[in-house]
Backbone of each chain as ProteinMPNN parsed JSONL, in Angstrom:
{"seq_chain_A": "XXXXXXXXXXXXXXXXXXXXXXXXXXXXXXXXXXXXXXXXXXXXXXXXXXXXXXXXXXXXXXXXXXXXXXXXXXXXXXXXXXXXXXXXXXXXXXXXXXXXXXXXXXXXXXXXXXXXXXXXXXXXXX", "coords_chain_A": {"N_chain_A": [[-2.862, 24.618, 69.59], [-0.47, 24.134, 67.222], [-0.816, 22.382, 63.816], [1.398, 19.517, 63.76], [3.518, 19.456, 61.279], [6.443, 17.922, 59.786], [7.722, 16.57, 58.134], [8.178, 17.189, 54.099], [5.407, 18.195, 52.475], [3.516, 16.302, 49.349], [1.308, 17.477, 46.817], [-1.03, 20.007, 45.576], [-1.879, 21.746, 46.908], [-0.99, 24.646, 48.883], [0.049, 25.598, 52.488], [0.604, 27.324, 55.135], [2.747, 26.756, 57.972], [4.159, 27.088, 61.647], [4.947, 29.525, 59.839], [6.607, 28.358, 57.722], [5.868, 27.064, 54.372], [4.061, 25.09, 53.745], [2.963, 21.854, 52.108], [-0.514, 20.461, 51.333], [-1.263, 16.495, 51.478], [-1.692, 14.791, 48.748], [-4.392, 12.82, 49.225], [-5.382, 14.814, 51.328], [-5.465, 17.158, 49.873], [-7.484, 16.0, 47.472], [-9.931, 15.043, 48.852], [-10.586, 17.583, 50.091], [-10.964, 19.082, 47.75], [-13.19, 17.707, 46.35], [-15.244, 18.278, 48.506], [-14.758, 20.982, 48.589], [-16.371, 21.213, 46.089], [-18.89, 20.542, 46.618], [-19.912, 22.449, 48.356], [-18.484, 25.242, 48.832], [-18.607, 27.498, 50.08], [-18.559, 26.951, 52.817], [-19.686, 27.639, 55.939], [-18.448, 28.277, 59.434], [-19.391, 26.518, 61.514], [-19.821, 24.321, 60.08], [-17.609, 23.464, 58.629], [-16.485, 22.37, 60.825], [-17.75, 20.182, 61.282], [-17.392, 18.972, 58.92], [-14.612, 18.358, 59.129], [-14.896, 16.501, 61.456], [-16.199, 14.223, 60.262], [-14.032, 13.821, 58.002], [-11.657, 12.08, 58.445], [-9.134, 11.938, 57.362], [-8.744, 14.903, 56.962], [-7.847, 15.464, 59.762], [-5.739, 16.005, 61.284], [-5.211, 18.679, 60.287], [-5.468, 22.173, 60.951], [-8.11, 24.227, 62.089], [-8.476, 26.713, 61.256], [-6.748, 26.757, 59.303], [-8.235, 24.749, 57.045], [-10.51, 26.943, 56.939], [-8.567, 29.028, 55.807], [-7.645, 27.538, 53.569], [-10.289, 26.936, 52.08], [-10.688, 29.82, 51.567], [-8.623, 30.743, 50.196], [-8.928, 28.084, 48.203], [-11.572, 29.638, 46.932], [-10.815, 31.677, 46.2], [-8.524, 31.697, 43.917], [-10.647, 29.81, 42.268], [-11.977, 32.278, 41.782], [-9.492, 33.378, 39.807], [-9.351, 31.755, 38.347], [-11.755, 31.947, 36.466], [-11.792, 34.251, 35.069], [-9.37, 34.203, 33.889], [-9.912, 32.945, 32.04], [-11.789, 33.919, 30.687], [-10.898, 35.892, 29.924], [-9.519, 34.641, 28.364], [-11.452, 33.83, 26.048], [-12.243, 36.415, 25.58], [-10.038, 37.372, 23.861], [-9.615, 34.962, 21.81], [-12.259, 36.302, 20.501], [-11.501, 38.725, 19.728], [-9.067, 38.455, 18.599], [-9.949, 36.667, 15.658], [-12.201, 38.739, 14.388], [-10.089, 40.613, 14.072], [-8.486, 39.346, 12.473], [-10.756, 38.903, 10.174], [-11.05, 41.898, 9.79], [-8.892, 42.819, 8.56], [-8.685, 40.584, 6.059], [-10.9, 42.229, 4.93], [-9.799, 44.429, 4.882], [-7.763, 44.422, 2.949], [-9.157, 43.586, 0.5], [-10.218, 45.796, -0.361], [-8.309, 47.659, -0.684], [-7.214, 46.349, -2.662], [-9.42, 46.482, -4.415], [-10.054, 49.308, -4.742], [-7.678, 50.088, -6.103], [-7.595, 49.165, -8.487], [-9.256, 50.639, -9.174], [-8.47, 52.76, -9.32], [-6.355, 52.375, -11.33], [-8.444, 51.668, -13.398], [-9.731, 54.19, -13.804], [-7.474, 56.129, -14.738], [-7.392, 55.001, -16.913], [-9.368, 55.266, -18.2], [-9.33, 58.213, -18.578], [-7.048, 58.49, -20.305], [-7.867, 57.41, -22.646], [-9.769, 59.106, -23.336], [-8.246, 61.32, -23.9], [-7.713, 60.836, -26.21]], "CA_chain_A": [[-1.55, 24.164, 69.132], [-0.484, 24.16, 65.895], [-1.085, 20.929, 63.756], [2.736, 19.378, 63.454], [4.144, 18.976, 59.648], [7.715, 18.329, 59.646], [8.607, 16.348, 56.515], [7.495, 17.713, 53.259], [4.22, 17.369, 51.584], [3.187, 16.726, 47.709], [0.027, 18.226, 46.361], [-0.659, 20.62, 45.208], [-2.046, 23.326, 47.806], [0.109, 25.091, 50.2], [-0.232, 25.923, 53.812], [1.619, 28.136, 56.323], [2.297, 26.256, 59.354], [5.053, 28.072, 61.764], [5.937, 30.372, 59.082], [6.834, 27.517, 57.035], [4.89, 26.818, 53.543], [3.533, 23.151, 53.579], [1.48, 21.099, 51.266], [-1.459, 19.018, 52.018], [-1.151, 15.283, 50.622], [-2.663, 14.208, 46.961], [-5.38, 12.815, 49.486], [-6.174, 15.507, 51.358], [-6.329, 17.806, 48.54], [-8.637, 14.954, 46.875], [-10.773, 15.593, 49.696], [-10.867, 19.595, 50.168], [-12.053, 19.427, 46.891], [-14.539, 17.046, 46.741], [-15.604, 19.18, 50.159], [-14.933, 22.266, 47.993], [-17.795, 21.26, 45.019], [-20.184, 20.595, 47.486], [-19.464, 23.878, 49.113], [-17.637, 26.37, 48.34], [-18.505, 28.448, 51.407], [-18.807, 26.406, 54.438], [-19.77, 28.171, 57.372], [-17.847, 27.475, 60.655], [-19.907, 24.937, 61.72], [-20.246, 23.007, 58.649], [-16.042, 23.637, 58.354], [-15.949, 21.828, 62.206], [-18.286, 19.248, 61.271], [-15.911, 18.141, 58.187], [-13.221, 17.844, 59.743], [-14.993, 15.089, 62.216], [-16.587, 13.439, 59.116], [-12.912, 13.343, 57.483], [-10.653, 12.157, 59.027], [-8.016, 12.31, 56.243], [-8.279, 16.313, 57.094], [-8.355, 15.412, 60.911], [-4.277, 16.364, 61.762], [-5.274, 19.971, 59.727], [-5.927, 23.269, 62.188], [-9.565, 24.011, 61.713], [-7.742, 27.507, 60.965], [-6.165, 26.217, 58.278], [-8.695, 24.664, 56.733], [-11.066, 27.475, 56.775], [-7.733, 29.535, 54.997], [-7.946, 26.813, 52.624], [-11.215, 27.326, 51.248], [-10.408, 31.233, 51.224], [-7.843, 30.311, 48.577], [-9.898, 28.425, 46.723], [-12.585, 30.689, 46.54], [-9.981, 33.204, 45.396], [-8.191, 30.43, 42.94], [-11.348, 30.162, 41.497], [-11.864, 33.829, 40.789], [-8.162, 33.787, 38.888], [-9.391, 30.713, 37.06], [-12.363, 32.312, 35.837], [-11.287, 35.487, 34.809], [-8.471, 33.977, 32.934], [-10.761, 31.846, 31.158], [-13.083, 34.95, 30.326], [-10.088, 36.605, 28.741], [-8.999, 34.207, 27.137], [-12.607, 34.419, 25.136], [-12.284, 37.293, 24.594], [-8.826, 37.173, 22.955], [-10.424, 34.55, 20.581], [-12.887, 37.09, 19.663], [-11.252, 39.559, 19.277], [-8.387, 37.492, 16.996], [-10.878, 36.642, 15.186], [-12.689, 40.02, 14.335], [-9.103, 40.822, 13.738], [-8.495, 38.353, 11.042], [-11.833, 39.38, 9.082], [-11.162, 43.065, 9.496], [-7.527, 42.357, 7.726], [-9.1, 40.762, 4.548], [-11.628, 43.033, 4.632], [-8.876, 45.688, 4.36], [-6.876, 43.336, 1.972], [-9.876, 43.544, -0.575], [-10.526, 47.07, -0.848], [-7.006, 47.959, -1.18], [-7.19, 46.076, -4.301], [-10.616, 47.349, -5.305], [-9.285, 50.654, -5.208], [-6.69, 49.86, -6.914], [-8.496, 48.586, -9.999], [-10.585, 51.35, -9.787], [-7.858, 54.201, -9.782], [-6.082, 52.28, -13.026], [-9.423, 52.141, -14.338], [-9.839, 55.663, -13.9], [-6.44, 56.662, -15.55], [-6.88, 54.276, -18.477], [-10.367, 56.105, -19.418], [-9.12, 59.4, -18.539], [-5.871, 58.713, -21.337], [-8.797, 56.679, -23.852], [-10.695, 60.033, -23.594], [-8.04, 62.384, -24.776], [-7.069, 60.21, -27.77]], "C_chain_A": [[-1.563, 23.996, 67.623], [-0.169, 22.526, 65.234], [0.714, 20.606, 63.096], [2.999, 18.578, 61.802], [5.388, 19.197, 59.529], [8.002, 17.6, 58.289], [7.704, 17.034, 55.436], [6.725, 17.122, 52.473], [4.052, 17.233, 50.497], [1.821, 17.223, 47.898], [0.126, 19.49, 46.228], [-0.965, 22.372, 45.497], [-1.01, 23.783, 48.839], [-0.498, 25.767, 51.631], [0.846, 26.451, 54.163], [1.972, 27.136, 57.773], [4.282, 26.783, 59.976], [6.059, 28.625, 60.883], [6.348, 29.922, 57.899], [5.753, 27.894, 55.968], [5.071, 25.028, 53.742], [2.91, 22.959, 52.806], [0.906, 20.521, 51.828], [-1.147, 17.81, 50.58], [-2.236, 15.003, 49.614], [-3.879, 14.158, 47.778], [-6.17, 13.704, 49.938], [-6.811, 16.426, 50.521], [-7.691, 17.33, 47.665], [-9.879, 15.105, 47.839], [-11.686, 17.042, 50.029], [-11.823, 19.878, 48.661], [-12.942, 19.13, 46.155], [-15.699, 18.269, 47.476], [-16.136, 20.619, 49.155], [-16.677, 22.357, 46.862], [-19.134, 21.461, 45.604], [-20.792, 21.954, 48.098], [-18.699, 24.438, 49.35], [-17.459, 26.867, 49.287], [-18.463, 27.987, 52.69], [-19.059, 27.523, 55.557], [-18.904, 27.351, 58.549], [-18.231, 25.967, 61.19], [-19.556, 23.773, 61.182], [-18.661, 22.402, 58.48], [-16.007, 22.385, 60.108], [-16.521, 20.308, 61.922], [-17.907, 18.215, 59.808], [-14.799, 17.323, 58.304], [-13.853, 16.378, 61.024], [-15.102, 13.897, 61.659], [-15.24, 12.928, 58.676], [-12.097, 13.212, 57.902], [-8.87, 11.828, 58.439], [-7.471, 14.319, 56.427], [-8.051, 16.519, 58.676], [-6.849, 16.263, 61.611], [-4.377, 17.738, 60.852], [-5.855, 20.772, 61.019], [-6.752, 23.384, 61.476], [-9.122, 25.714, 61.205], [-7.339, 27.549, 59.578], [-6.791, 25.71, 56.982], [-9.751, 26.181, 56.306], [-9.86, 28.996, 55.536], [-7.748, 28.501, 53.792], [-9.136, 26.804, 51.429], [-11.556, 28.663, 50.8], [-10.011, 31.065, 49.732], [-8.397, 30.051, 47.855], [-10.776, 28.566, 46.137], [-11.649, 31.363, 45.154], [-9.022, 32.72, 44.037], [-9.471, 30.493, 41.729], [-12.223, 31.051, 40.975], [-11.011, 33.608, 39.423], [-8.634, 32.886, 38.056], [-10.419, 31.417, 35.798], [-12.301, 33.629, 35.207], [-9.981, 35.072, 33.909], [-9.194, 33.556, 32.114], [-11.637, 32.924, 30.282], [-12.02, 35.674, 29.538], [-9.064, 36.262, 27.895], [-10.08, 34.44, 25.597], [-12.46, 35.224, 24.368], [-11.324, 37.68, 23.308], [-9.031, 36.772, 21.555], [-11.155, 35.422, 19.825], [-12.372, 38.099, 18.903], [-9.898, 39.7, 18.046], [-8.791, 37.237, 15.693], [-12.016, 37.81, 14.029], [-11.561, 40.471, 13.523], [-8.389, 40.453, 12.113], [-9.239, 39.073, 9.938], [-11.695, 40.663, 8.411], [-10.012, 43.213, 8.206], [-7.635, 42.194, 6.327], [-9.85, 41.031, 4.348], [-10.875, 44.409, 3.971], [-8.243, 45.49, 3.1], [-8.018, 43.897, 0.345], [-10.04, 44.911, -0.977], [-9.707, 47.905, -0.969], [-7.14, 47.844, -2.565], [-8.24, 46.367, -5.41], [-9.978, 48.402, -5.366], [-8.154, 51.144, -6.426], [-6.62, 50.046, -8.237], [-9.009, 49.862, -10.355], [-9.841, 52.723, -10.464], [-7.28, 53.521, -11.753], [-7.272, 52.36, -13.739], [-9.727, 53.421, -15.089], [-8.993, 56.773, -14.822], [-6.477, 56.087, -16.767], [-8.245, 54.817, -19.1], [-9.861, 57.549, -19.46], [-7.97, 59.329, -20.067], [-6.613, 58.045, -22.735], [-9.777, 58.205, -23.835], [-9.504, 61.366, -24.47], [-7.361, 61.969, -25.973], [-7.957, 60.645, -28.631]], "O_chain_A": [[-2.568, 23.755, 66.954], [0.468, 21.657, 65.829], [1.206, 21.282, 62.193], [2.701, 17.45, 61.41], [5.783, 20.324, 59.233], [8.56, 18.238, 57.396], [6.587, 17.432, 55.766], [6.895, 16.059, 51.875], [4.48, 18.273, 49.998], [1.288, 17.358, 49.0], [1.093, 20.147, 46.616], [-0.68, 23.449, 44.973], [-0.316, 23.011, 49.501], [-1.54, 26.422, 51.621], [1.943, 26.188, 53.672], [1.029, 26.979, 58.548], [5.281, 26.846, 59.26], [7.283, 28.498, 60.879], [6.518, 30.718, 56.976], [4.878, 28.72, 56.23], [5.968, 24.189, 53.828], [2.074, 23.819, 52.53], [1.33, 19.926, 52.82], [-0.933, 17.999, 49.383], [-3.454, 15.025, 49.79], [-4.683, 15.059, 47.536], [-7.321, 13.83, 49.519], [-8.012, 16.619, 50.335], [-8.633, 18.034, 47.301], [-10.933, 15.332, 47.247], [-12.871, 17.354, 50.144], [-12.853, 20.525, 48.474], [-13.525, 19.896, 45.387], [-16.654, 18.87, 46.985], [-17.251, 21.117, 48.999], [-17.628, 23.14, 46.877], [-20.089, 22.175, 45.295], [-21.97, 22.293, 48.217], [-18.013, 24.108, 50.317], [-16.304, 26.91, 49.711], [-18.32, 28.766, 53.632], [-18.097, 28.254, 55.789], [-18.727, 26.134, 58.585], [-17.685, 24.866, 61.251], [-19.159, 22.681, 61.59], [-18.429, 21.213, 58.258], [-15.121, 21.533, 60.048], [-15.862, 19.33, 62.275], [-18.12, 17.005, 59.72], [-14.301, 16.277, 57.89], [-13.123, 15.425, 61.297], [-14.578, 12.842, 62.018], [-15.05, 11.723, 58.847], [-11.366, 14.201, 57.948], [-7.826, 11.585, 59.044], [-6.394, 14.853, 56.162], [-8.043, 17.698, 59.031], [-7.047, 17.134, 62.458], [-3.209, 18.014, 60.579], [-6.522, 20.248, 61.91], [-6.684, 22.933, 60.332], [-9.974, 25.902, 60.337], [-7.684, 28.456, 58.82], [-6.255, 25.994, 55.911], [-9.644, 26.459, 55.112], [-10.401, 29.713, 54.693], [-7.971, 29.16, 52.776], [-8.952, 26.696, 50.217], [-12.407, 28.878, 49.937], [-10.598, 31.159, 48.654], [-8.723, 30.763, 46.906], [-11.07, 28.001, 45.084], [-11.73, 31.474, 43.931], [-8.881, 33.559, 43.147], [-9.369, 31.026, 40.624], [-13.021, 30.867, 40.055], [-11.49, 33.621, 38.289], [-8.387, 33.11, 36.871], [-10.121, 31.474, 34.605], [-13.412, 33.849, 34.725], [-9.669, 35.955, 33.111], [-8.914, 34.084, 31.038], [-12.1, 32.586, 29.193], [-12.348, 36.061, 28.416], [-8.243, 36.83, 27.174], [-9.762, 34.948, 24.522], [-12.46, 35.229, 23.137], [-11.644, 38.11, 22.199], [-8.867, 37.429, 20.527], [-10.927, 35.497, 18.618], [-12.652, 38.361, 17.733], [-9.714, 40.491, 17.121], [-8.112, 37.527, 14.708], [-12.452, 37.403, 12.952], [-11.799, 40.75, 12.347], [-7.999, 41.078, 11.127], [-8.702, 39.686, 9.015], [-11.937, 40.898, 7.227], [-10.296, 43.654, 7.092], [-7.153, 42.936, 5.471], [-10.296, 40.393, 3.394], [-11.183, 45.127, 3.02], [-8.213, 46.38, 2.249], [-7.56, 44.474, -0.64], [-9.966, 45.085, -2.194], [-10.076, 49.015, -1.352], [-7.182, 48.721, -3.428], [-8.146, 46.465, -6.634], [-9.137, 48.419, -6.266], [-7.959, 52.081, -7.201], [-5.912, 50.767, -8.942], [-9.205, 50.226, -11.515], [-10.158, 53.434, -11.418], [-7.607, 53.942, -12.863], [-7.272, 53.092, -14.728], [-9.898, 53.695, -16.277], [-9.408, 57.781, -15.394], [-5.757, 56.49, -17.68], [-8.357, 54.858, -20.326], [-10.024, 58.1, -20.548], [-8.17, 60.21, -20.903], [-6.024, 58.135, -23.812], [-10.696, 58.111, -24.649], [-9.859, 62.11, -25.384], [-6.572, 62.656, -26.621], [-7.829, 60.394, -29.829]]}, "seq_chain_B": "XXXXXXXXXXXXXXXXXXXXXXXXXXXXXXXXXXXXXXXXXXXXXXXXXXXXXXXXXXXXXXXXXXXXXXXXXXX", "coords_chain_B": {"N_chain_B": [[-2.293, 39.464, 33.055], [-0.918, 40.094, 31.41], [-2.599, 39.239, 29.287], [-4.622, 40.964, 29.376], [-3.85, 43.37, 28.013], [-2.815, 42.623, 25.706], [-5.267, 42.117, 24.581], [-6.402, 44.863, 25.119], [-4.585, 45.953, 22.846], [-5.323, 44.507, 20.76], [-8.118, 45.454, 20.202], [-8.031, 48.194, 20.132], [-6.613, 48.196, 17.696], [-8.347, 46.764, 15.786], [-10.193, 48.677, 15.817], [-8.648, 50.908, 14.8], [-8.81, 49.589, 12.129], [-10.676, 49.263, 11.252], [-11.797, 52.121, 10.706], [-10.266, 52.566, 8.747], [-11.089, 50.876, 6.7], [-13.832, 51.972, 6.338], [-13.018, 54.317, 5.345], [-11.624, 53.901, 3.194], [-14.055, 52.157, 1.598], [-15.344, 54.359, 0.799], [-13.787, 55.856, -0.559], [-13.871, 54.177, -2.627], [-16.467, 54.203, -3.915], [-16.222, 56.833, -4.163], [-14.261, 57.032, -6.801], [-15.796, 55.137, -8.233], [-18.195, 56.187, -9.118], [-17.208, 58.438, -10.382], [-15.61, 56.825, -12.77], [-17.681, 55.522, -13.393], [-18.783, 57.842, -15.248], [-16.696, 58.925, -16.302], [-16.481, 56.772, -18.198], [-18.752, 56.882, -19.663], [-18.526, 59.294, -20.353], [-16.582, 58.559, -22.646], [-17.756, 56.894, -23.897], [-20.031, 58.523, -25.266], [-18.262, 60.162, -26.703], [-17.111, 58.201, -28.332], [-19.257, 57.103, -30.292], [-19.767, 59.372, -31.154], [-18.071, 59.806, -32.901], [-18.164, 57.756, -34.245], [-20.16, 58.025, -35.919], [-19.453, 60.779, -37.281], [-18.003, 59.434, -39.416], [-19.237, 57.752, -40.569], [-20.727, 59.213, -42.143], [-18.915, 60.226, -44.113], [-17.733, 57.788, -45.275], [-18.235, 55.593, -48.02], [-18.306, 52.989, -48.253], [-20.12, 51.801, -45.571], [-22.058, 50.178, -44.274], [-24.374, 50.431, -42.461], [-27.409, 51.639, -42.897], [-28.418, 54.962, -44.104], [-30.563, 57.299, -42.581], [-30.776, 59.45, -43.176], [-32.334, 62.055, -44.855], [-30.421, 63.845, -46.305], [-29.341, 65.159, -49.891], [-26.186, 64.432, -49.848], [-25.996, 61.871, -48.979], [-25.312, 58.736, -49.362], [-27.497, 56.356, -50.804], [-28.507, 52.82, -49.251], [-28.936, 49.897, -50.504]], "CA_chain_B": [[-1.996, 40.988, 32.554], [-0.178, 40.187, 29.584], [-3.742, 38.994, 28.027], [-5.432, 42.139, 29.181], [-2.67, 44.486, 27.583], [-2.707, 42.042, 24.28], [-6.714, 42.306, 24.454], [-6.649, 46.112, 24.546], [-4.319, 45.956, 21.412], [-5.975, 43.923, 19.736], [-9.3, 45.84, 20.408], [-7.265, 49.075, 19.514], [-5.775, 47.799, 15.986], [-9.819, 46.908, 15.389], [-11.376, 49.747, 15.604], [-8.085, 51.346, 13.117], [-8.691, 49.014, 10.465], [-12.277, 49.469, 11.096], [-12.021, 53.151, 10.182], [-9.37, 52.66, 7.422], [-12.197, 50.127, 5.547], [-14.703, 53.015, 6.237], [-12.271, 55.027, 4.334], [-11.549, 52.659, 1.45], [-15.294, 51.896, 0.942], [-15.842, 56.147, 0.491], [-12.681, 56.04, -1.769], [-14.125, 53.189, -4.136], [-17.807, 54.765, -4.107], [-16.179, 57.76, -5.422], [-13.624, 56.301, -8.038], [-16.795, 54.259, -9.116], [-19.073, 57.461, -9.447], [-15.809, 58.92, -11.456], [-15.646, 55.96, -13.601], [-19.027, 55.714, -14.866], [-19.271, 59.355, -16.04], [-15.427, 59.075, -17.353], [-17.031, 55.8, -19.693], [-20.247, 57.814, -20.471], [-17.911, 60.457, -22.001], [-15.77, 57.836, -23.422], [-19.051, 56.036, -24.852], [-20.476, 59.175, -26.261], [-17.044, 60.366, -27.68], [-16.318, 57.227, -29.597], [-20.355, 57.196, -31.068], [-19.788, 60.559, -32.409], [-16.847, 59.798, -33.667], [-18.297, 56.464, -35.185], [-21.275, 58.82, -36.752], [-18.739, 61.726, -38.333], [-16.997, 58.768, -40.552], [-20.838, 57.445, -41.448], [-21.124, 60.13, -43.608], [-17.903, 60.001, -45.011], [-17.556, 56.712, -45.554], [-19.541, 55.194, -48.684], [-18.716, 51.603, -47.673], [-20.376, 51.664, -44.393], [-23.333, 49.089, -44.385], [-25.375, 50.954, -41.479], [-28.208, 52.18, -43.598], [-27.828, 56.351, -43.286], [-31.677, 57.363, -42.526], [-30.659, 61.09, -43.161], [-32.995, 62.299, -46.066], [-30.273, 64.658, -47.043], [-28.515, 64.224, -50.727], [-25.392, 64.129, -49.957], [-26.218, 60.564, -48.288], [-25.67, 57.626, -49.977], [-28.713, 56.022, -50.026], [-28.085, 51.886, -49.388], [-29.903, 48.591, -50.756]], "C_chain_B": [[-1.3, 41.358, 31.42], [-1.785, 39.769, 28.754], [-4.501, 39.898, 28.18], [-5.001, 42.925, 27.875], [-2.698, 43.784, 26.372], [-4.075, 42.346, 23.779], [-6.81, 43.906, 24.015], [-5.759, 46.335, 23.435], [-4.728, 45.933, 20.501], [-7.258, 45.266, 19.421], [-8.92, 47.174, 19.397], [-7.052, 49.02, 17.846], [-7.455, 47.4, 15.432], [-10.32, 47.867, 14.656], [-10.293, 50.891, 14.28], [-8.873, 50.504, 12.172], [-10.374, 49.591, 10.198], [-12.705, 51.038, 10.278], [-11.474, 53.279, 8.95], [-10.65, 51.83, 6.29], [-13.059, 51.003, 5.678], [-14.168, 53.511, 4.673], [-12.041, 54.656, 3.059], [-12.75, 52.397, 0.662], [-15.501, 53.095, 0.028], [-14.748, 55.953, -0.962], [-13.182, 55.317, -3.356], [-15.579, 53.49, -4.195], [-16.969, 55.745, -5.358], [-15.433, 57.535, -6.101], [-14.83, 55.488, -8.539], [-17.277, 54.805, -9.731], [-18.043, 57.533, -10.699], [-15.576, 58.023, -12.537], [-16.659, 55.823, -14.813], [-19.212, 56.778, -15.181], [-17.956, 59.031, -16.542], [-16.023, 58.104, -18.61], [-18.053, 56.392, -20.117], [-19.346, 58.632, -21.19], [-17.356, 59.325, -22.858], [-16.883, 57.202, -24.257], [-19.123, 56.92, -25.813], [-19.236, 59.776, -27.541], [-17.112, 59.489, -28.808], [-17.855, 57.143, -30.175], [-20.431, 58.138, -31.327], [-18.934, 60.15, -33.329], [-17.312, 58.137, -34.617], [-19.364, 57.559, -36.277], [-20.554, 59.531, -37.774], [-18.459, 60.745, -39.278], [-18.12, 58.236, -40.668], [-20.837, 58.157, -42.813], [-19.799, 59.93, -44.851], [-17.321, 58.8, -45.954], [-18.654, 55.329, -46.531], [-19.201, 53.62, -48.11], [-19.557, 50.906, -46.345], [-21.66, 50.922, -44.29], [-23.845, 49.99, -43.625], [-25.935, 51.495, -42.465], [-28.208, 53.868, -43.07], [-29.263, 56.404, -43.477], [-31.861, 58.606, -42.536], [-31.016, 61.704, -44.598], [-31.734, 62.887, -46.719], [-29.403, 64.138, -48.057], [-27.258, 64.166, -50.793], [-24.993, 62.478, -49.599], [-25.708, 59.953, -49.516], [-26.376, 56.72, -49.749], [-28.221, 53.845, -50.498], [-29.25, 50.573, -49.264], [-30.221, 48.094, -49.157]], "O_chain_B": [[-1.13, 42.38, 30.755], [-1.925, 40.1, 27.577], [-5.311, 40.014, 27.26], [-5.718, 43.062, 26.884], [-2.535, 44.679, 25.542], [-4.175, 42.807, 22.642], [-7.179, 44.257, 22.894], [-6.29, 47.225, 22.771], [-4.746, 46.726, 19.559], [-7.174, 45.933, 18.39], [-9.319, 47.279, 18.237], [-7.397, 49.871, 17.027], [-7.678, 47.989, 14.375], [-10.713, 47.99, 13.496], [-10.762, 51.457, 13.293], [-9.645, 51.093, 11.415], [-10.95, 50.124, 9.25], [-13.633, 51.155, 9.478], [-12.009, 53.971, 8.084], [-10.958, 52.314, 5.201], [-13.471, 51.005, 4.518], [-14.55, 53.303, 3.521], [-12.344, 55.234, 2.015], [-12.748, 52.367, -0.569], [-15.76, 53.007, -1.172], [-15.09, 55.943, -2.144], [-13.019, 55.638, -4.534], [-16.034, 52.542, -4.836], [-16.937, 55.672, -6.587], [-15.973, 58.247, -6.947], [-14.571, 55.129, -9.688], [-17.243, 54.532, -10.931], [-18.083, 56.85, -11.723], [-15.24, 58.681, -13.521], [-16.697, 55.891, -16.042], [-20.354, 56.771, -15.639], [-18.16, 58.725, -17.717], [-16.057, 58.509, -19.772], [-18.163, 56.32, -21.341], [-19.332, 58.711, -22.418], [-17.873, 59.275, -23.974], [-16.655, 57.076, -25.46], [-18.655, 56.724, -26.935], [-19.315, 59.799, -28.769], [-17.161, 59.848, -29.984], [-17.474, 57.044, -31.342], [-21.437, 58.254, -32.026], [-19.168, 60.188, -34.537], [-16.642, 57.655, -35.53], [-19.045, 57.682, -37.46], [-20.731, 59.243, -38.958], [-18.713, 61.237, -40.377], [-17.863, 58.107, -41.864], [-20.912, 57.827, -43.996], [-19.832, 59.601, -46.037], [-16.679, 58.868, -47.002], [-19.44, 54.506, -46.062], [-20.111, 53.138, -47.436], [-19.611, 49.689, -46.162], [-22.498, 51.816, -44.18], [-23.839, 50.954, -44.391], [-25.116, 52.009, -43.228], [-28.038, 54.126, -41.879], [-29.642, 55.709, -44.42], [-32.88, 59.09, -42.045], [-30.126, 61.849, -45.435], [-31.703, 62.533, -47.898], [-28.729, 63.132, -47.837], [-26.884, 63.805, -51.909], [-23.915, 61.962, -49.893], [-25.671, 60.565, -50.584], [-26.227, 56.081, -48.708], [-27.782, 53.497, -51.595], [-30.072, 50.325, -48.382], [-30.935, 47.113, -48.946]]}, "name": "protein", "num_of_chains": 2, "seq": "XXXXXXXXXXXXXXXXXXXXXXXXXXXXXXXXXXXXXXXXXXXXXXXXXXXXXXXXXXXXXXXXXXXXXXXXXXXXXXXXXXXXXXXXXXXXXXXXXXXXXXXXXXXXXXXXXXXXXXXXXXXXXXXXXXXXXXXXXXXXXXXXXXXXXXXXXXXXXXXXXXXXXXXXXXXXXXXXXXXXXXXXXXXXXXXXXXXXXXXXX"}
């Protein structure tokens, strides 16, 4: 049977339950990911033997739960992978910057060097 | 996917500038080269041209060390 959630939940994970999206409550979430640090992966077992331990997750389908820690497995993919390109962004901002007044300077060397060039070339045929 | 797509920009606009300062370095090598041989002529030019008016010129303190007599020979 499916575990019954009729009014609506806060927090800030979501669940399916007939069809519906649900949240789990501040606590359980506070829980899952507690649960989650410890282990990330649970095996079935370990996932059955949670849920006896907590009984804050006890009115969750053991279903449900185990979709739960799918997510945020897969959650914390997207986190880390954002995070990794954000890095790189920095770096490459960065890099960006330098190359800029690197360009900046040798514009103006050049510069110097061509008037140089024209002001001996017109001091030579005097 | 907007910070990929900004990332390969960025990365992109890099590796230009990167070649354009290649380019700029080569440019101010050779305007440098070109420089110092344009002032070497310009040196030697203007020390001939200081030498011709030696001779000509009896006021010229530089002692002339050129035996011949048209010199003026100086205390």
């Amino acid at each position: 049977m499916m575990a019954v959630t009729s009014s609506c939940k806060e927090g800030t994970k979501i669940a399916m339950d007939n069809g519906k999206y649900v949240r789990y409550t501040p606590e359980q979430v506070e829980a899952l990911e507690r649960l989650y640090h410890e282990c990330p992966k649970p095996s079935s077992m370990r996932r059955q033997q949670l849920i006896r331990e907590c009984p804050i997750l006890s009115n969750i389908e053991p279903k449900q739960i185990k979709v739960w820690f799918q997510n945020r497995r897969c959650r914390e993919k997207q986190r880390k992978e954002a995070s990794r390109l954000q890095a790189v962004n920095r770096k490459l901002t960065a890099m960006n910057k330098l190359l800029m007044e690197e360009n900046d300077r040798l514009q103006k060397q050049v510069s110097q060097l061509v008037y140089e060039n024209s002001y001996f070339r017109q001091q030579t045929q005097n | 996917m907007v910070m990929e797509r900004l990332n390969s920009n960025l990365y992109l606009q890099n590796c230009y500038i990167m070649k354009e300062n290649e380019k700029l370095r080569k440019k101010a090598q050779v305007l440098n080269q070109e420089n110092q041989a344009l002032l070497s002529e310009l040196k030697q030019k203007l020390s001939k041209a200081n030498n011709n008016s030696k001779g000509k010129n009896s006021a010229n303190t530089i002692p002339d060390l050129n035996l011949s007599s048209t010199s003026n020979p100086n205390p």
